[in-house]
C-alpha positions as CSV (number, residue, x, y, z in Angstrom):
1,X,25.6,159.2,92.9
2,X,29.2,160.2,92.3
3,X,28.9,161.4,88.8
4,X,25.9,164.0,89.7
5,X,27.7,165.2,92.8
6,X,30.4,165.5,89.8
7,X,28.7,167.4,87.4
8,X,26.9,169.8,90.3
9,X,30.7,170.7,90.9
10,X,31.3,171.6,87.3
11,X,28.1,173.3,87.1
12,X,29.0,175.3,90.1
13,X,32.7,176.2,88.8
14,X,31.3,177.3,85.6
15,X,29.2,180.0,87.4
16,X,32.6,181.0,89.4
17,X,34.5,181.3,85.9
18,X,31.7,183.5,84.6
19,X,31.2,185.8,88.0
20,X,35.1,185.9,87.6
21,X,35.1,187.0,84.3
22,X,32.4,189.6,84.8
23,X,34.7,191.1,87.7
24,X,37.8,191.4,85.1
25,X,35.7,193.5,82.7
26,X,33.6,191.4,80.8
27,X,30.3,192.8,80.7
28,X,27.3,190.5,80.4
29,X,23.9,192.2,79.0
30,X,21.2,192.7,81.7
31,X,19.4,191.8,79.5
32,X,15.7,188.8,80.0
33,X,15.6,188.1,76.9
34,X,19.1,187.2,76.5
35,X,19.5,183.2,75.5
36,X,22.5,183.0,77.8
37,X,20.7,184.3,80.7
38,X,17.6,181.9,80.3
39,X,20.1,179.2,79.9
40,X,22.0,180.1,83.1
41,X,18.6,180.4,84.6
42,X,17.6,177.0,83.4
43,X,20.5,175.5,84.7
44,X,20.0,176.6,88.1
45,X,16.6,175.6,88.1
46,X,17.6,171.9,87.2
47,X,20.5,172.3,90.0
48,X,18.0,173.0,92.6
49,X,15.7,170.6,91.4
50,X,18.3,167.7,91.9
51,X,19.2,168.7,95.1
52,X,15.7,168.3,96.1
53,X,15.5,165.2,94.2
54,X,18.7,163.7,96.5
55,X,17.1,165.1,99.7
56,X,13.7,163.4,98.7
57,X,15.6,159.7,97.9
58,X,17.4,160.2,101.5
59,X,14.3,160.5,103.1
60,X,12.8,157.5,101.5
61,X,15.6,155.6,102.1
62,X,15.6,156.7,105.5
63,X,11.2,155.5,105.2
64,X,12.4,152.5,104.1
65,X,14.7,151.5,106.5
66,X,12.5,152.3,108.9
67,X,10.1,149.6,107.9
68,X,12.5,146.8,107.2
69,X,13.8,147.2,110.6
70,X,10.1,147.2,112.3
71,X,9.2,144.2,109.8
72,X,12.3,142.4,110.7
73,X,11.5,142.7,114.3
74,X,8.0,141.9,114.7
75,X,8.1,139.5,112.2
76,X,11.3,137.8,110.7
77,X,13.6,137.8,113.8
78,X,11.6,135.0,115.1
79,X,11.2,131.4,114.0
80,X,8.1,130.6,115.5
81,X,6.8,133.3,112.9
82,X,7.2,131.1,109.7
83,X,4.1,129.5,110.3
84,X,2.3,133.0,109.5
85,X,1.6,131.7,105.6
86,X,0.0,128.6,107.3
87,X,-3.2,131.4,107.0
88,X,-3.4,132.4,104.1
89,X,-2.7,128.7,102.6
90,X,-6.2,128.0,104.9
91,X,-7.9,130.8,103.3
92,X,-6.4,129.7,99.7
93,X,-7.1,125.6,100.7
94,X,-11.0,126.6,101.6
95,X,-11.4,128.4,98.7
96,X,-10.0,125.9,95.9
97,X,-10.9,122.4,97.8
98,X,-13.4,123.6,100.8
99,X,-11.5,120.7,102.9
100,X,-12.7,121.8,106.2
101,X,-10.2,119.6,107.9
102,X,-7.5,121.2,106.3
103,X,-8.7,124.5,106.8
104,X,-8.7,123.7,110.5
105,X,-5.3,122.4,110.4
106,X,-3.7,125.2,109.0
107,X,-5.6,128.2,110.0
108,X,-4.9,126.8,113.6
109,X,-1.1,126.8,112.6
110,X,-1.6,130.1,111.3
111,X,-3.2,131.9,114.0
112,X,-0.6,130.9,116.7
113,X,1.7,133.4,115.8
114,X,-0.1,135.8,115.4
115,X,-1.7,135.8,118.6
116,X,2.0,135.9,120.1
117,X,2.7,138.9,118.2
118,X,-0.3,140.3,119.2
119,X,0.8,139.5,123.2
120,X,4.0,141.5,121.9
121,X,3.0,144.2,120.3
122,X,0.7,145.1,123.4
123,X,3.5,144.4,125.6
124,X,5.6,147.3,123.4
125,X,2.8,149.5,123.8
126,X,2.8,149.4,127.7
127,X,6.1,150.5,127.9
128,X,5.3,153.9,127.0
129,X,1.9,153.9,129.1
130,X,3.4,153.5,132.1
131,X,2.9,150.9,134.6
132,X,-1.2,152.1,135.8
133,X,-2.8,152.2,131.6
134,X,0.1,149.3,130.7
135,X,-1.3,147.1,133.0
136,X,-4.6,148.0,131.8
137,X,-3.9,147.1,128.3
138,X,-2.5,143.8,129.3
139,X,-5.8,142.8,131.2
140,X,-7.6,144.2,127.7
141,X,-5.8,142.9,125.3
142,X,-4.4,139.5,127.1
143,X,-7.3,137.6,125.6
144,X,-8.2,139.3,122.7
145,X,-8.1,136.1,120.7
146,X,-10.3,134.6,122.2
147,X,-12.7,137.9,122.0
148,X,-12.6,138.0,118.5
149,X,-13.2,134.7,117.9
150,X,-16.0,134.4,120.1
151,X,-17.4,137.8,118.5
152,X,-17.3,136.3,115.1
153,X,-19.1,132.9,116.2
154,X,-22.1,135.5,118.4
155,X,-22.6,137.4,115.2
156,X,-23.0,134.5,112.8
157,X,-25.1,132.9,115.7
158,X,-22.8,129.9,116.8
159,X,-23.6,130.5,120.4
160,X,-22.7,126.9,121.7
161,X,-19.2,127.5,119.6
162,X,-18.4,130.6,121.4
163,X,-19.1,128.9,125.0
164,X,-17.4,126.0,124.5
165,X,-14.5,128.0,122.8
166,X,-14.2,130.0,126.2
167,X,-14.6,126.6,128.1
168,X,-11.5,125.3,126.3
169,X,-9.5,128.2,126.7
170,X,-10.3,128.2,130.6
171,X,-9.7,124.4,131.2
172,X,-6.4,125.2,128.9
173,X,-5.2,127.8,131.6
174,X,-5.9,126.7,134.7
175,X,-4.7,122.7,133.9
176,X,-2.2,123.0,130.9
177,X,-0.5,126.6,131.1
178,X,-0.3,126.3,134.6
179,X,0.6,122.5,134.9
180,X,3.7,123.3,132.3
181,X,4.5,126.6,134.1
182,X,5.0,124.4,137.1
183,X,6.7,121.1,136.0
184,X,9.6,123.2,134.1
185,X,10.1,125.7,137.0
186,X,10.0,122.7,139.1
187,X,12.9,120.6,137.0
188,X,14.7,123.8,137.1
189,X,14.6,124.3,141.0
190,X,13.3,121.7,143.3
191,X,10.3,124.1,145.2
192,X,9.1,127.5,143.9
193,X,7.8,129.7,146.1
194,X,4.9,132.6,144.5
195,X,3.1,135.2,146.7
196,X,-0.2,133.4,148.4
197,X,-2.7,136.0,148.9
198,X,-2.9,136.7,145.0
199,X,-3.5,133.3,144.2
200,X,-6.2,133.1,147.0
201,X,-7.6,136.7,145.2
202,X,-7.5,134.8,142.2
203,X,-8.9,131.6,143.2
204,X,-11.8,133.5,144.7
205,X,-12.9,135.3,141.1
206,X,-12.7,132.5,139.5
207,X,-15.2,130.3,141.8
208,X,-17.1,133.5,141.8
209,X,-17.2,133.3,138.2
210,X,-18.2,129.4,138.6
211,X,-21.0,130.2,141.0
212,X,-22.3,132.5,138.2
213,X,-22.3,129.5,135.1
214,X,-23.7,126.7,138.3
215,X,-26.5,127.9,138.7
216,X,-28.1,128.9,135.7
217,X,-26.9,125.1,134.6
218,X,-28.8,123.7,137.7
219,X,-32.1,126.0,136.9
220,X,-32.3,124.6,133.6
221,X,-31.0,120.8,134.4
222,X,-33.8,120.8,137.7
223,X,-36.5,121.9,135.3
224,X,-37.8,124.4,138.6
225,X,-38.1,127.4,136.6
226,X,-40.8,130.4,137.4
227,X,-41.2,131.1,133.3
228,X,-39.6,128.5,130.8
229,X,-36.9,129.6,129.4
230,X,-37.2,132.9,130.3
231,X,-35.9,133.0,133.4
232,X,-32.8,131.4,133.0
233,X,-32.1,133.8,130.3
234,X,-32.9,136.5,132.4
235,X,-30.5,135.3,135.4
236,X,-28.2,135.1,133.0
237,X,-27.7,138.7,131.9
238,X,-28.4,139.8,135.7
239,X,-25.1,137.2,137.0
240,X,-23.4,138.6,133.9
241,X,-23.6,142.6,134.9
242,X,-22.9,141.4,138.1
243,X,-20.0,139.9,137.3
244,X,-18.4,142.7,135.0
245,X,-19.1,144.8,137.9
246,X,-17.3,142.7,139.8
247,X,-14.2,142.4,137.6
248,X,-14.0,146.4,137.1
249,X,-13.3,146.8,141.0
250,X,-11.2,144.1,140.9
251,X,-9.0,145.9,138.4
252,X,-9.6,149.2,139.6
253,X,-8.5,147.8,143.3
254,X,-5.2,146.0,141.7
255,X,-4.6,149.2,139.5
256,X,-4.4,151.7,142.6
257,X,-2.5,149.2,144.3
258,X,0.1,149.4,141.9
259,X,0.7,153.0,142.6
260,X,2.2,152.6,145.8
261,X,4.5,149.8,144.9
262,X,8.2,150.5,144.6
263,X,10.3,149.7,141.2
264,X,6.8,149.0,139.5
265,X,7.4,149.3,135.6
266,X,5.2,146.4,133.9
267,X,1.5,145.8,134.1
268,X,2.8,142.2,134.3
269,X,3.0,143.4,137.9
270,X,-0.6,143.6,137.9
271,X,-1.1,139.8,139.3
272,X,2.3,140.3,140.6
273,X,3.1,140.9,144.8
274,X,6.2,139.4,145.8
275,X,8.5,142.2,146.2
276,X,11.6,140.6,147.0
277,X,11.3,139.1,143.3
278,X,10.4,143.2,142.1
279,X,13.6,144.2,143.5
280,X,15.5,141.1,141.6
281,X,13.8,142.8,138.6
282,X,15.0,145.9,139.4
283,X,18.3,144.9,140.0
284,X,18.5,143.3,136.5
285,X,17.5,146.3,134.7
286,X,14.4,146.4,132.1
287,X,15.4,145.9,128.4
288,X,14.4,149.5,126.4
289,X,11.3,148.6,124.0
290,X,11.8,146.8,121.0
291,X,9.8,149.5,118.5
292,X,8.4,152.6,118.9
293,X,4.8,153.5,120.1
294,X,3.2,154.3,116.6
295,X,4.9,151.1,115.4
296,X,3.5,149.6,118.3
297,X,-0.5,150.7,117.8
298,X,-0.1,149.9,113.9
299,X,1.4,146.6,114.5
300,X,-1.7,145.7,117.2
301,X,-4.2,146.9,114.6
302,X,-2.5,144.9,111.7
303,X,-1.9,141.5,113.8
304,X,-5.6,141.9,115.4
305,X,-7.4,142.1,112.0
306,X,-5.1,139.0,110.7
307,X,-6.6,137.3,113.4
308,X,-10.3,138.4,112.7
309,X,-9.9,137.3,109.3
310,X,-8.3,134.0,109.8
311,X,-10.6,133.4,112.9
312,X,-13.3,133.6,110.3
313,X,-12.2,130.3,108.5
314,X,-11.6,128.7,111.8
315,X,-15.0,128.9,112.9
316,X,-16.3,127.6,109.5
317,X,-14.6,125.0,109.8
318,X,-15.3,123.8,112.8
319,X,-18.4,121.2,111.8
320,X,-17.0,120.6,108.8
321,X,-13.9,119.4,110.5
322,X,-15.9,117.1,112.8
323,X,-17.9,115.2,110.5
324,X,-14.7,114.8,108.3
325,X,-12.5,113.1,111.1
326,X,-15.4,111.4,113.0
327,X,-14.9,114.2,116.4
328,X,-17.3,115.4,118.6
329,X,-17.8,119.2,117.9
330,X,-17.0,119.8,121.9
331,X,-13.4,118.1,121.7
332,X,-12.5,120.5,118.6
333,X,-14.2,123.6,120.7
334,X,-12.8,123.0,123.9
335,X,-9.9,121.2,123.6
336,X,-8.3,121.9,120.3
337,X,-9.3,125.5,119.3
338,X,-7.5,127.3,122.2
339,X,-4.4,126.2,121.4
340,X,-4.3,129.2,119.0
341,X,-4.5,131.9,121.5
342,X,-2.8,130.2,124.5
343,X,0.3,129.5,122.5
344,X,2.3,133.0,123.5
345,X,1.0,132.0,127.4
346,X,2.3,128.7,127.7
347,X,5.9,130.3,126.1
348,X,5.6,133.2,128.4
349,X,4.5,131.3,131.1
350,X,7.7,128.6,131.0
351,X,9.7,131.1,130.1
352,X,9.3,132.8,133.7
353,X,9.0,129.7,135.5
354,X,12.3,128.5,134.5
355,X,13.4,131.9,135.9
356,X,11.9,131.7,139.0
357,X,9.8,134.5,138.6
358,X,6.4,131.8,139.2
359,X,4.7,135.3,139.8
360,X,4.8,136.5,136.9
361,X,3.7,132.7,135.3
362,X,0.4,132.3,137.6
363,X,-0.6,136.3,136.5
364,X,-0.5,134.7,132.6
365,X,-2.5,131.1,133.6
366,X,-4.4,132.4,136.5
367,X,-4.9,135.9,135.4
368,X,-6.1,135.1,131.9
369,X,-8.3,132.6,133.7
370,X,-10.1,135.0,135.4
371,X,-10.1,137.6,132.4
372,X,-12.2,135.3,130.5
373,X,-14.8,134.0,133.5
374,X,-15.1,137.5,134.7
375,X,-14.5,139.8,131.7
376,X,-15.6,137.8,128.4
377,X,-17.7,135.1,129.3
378,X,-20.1,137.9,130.6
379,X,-19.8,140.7,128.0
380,X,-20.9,137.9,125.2
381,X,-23.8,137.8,127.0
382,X,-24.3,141.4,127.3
383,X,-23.4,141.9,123.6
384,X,-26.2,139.4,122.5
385,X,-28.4,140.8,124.7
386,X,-27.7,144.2,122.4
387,X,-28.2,142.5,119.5
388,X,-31.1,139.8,120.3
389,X,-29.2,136.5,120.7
390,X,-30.3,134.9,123.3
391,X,-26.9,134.0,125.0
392,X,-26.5,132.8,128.3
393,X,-24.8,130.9,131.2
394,X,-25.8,127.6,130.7
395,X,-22.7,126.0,129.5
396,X,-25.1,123.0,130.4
397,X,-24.4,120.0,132.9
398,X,-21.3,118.5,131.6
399,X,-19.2,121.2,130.7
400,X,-20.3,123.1,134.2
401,X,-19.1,120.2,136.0
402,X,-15.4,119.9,134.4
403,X,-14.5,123.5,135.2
404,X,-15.9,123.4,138.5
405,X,-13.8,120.5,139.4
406,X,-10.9,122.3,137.6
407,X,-11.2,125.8,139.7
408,X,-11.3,123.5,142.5
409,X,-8.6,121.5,142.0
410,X,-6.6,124.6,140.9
411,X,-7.4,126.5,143.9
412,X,-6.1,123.2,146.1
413,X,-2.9,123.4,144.3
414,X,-2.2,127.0,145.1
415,X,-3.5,127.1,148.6
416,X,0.3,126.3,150.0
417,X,1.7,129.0,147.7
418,X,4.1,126.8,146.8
419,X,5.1,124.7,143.7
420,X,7.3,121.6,142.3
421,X,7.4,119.6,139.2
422,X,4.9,116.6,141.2
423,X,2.5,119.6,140.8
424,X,3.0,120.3,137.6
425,X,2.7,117.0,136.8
426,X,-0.9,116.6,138.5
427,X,-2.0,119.6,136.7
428,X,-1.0,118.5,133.2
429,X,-2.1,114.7,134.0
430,X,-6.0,116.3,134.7
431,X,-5.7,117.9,131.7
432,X,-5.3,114.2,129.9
433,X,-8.6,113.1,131.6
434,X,-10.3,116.2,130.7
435,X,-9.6,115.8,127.0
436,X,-10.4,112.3,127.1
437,X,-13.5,112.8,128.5
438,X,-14.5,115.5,126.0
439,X,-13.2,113.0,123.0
440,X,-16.2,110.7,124.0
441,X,-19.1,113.4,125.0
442,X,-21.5,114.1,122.1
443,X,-22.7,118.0,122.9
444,X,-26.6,117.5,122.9
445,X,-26.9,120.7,121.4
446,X,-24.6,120.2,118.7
């Protein structure tokens, strides 16, 4: 880089030696056709073409850095991250061998981190939405795992895969996220205290949501109904409108209530109404975001089709993987699958815990909770209603029963609005007998 800013300095003090020789009384022929005046030409020409040359390498340099530094901090500044090539090994592993237990293994490895990037990247996003549309795109894309993988299983017609898929993910929430959330808030401090009448909000969505999978269950378990198997299906897609109804106004509601809150600046605030703990937020001072907003939308679309990809391979594999290690199809659904996209919510959610900010952990558990009875759960149905699958609410007898108890249980747990690690500890503990009782139930449908 030196030696052509050297030679651009000779080139220039050769023109002043000739201009200065043309002032003492040399005269140079006006002349176009003269060789040294094309040559002079020419050498300007190549001048300005290398300083356009250097201008254009700056700029890509300054392009380049640019991307290293967004690259490095979506992706290499964290450790969790290095179990990205996990996917495409699965991809690679199912394509050379077609060992479907593999595949599982490490497209399940794989897809954790992304769906934590994808939790960050939207979280980046909402800081230059404000707090109203950022809390919006936290309720849209908090899930949006799950969505795709449940999209994936609806179009190829694995309808029992996408219910019990959103079964696991629920039972996940409300017993494991939320059991962990508690016990390591609870270790850190002996009693937590979160804000009551959200939780009772909450708790009331979700056995909305419950009443809405019950009975459809019961019509088809009692054998009493009007057409056979019509109408459950039709009950179905009427609870289902009914219940996206009901979860608009619930965000609409929470969204307008948002607006007259003081210090507001996340849409984690949306399941969030303990003020004393805003003003502690407040007081702390939000960190600026990490990227910009365009590196924020390209960095959701990026992560989000990883996921659709690699989600792909996952739901292959899903049979596959249960004849090969001798597992019930319903423990790998419900139990095992989720772990993929609850994996930033159990970190986020213990992360806040231990900070005594159990607000903010209960709008991840219980929040996503209701997200999924009240939001996806129903649009599947509406979707394969568009497109002729007959999906519905009968997550049949079994499975209706576990989350039933669960809600209930969950709701018992929060009725105090208050929390310790005993709590926790009961949560998680449930959990155990839920998995253990999916480990020995043969799906009938399966």
């Amino acid at each position: 880089m030196m030696d052509y800013k050297l030679q651009i300095l000779r080139v220039k003090s050769h023109f002043e030696e000739m201009e200065s020789a043309d002032e003492t009384g040399i005269h140079v022929v006006d002349d176009i056709g003269d060789p040294e005046i094309r040559e002079v030409d020419a050498q300007q020409r190549r001048i300005q073409a290398f300083s356009v040359g250097l201008e254009g390498a700056g700029d890509r340099k300054t392009i380049g850095t640019v991307i290293y530094k967004s690259i490095y901090t979506v992706i290499l500044s964290k450790k969790f991250n290095l179990l990205i090539p996990f996917g495409p090994l699965a991809i690679f592993v199912q394509k050379k061998t077609n060992q479907n237990g593999w595949v599982f293994i490490l497209g399940l490895l794989g897809i954790m981190p992304l769906a934590e990037r994808l939790g960050y990247t939207t979280e980046q996003l909402a800081f230059y939405s404000g707090p109203t549309i950022g809390g919006l795109l936290n309720a849209t894309f908090g899930n949006a795992t799950e969505l795709i993988i449940s999209i994936y299983a609806l179009r190829t017609g694995r309808i029992r895969v996408v219910q019990l898929s959103l079964l696991g993910s629920l039972l996940s929430n409300l017993l494991f996220v939320l059991g962990i959330a508690f016990f390591s808030g609870g270790i850190v401090r002996k009693e937590q205290v979160f804000n009551k009448a959200t939780a009772v909000v909450d708790s009331g969505l979700l056995l909305m949501a419950v009443m809405g999978l019950l009975f459809p269950a019961s019509l088809h378990s009692t054998g009493t109904e009007v057409h056979l198997g019509v109408s459950e299906l039709a009950l179905s897609r009427v609870s289902s409108c009914v219940l996206l109804l009901a979860y608009v106004a619930s965000i609409i509601f929470q969204l307008k209530n948002i607006k007259h809150l003081e210090g507001n600046q996340h849409g984690e605030i949306l399941y969030s109404g303990d003020q004393d703990q805003d003003q502690d937020q407040d007081e702390e001072g939000e960190a600026p975001p990490e990227i910009s907003k365009w590196e924020s939308v390209i960095w959701l679309g990026i992560t989000a089709a990883a996921i659709s990809i690699l989600s792909e391979y996952l739901v292959d594999a899903i049979e596959g993987t249960s004849l090969a290690w001798g597992v019930p199809v319903a423990f790998i659904s419900v139990i095992l699958l989720p772990i993929g996209g609850n994996t930033a919510a159990v970190t986020t959610s213990v992360m806040f815990a231990m900070k005594d900010k159990l607000d903010v952990s209960l709008g991840v558990a219980i929040g996503s909770s209701t997200q999924i009875s009240m939001f996806i759960i129903p649009f599947c149905v509406v979707v394969g209603w568009i497109f002729g699958r007959p999906v519905d609410l009968n997550f049949q007898l079994f499975e209706t029963a576990t989350l039933f108890m669960t809600v209930l249980f969950v709701a018992f747990m929060m009725q105090e609005g208050t929390s310790n690690y005993f709590k926790g500890l009961m949560l998680l503990f449930c959990y155990v007998l839920v998995a253990a009782s999916y480990f020995v139930h043969e799906d009938p449908s399966s």
